[in-house]
C-alpha positions, 0 to 999 in steps of 0.5 A, a space after each residue: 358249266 363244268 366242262 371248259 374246268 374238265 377239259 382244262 384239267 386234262 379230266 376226259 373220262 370225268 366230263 365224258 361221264 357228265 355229258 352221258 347224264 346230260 339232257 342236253 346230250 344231243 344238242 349242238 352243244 353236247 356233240 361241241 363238248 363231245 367233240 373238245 373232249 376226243 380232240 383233246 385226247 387227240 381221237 381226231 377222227 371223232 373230234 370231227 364226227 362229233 363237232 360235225 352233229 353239233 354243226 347238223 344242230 345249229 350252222 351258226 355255232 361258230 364254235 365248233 367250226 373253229 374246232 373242227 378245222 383245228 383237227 382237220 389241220 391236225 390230221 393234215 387235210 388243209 382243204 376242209 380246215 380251210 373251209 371251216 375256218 372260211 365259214 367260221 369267219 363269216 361267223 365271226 370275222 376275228 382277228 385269231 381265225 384271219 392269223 389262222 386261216 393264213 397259216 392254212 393258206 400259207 401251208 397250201 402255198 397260197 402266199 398272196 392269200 395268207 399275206 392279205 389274211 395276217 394283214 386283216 389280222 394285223 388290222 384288227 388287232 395291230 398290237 400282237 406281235 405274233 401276226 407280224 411275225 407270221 406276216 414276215 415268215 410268208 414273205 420270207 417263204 415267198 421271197 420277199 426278204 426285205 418285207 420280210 426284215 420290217 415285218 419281224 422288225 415291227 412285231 417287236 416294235 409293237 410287242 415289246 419283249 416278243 423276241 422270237 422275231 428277233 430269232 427268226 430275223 438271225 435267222 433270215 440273215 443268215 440265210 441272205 449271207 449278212 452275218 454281222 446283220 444275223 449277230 445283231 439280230 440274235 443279240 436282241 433276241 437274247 437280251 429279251 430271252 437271255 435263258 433261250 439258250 437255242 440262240 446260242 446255236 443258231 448263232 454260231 454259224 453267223 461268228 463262223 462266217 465272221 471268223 471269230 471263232 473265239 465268240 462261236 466256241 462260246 456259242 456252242 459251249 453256251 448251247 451245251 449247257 
């Protein structure tokens, strides 16, 4: 019971010593444990090796497949996070894993099959923001701007004050040569985040464009501080 309040704290050493004195050492949940343990001291190549006993001790522990294909995409093998996150959902069809087996897609360059994963993860939970907004880099990323647009569009329609998409909407328009469409956009954003001061500079360029050298010089002063 003590180990997710290690962990948490950052107390390795401490919960490493608990599971050495721990009957249940050797059980799938000990190597679980073991394992949250070195991926938290970002000891990679362990994480994997102890999240792989537990899975010797009970292929059902969803759990330490989730585990295991976050330090798999840590360590840059995308393939094997892919087929732990594939498992894993069979396990236990979540809307998180769906978001995050996407990522892993998308990274591969797999953009059909990371769209249809954020959209099951949109379908299972239809009020995070986040999903949407990955949805929308995948149709960015793929050429689709226009998908792109209502996606981040709609992660803060449904997620009030995400703002991050209104940043990375700046962003799109920028890149489809729309400046006055991009000042809009950062302008949202930083109604929402008025202390994300990184809008500043992404939209400086925007007002350049636009000739309006006066606002982009406040941009850029704003940016510094």
């Amino acid at each position: 019971e003590m180990m997710p309040a290690y962990i948490g704290a950052y107390r390795y050493d401490k919960a490493l010593r608990l599971l050495d004195k721990s009957s249940q050492a050797d059980s799938a949940p000990g190597h679980y444990w073991r394992g949250r343990v070195f991926l938290g001291r970002n000891e990679l190549d362990e994480a994997v090796s102890c999240f792989s006993k537990s899975i010797n001790r009970d292929t059902t522990f969803a759990a330490a497949y989730r585990y295991r294909a976050n330090a798999f995409k840590e360590m840059g093998d995308l393939q094997a996070a892919l087929t732990d996150y594939t498992t894993l959902l069979a396990l236990q069809p979540d809307a998180l894993f769906y978001n995050r087996r996407g990522i892993v897609y998308e990274e591969l360059g797999q953009f059909a099959n990371a769209q249809d994963d954020y959209t099951k993860a949109i379908e299972l939970n239809p009020k995070n923001g986040s999903y949407y907004n990955e949805l929308a880099w995948c149709y960015r990323d793929s050429n689709q701007p226009q998908k792109a647009i209502e996606s981040f569009n709609k992660a803060e329609e449904v997620e009030p004050g995400f703002g991050y998409a209104y940043s990375n909407l700046g962003d799109l328009y920028q890149r489809l040569k729309q400046p006055e469409n991009a000042v809009a956009a950062y302008q949202k954003a930083l109604e929402i985040r008025p202390d994300n001061y990184d809008v500043y500079g992404f939209r400086y360029p925007s007002y350049m464009e636009l000739n309006n050298f006066v606002q982009a010089k406040a941009d850029i002063e704003e940016y510094s501080k």
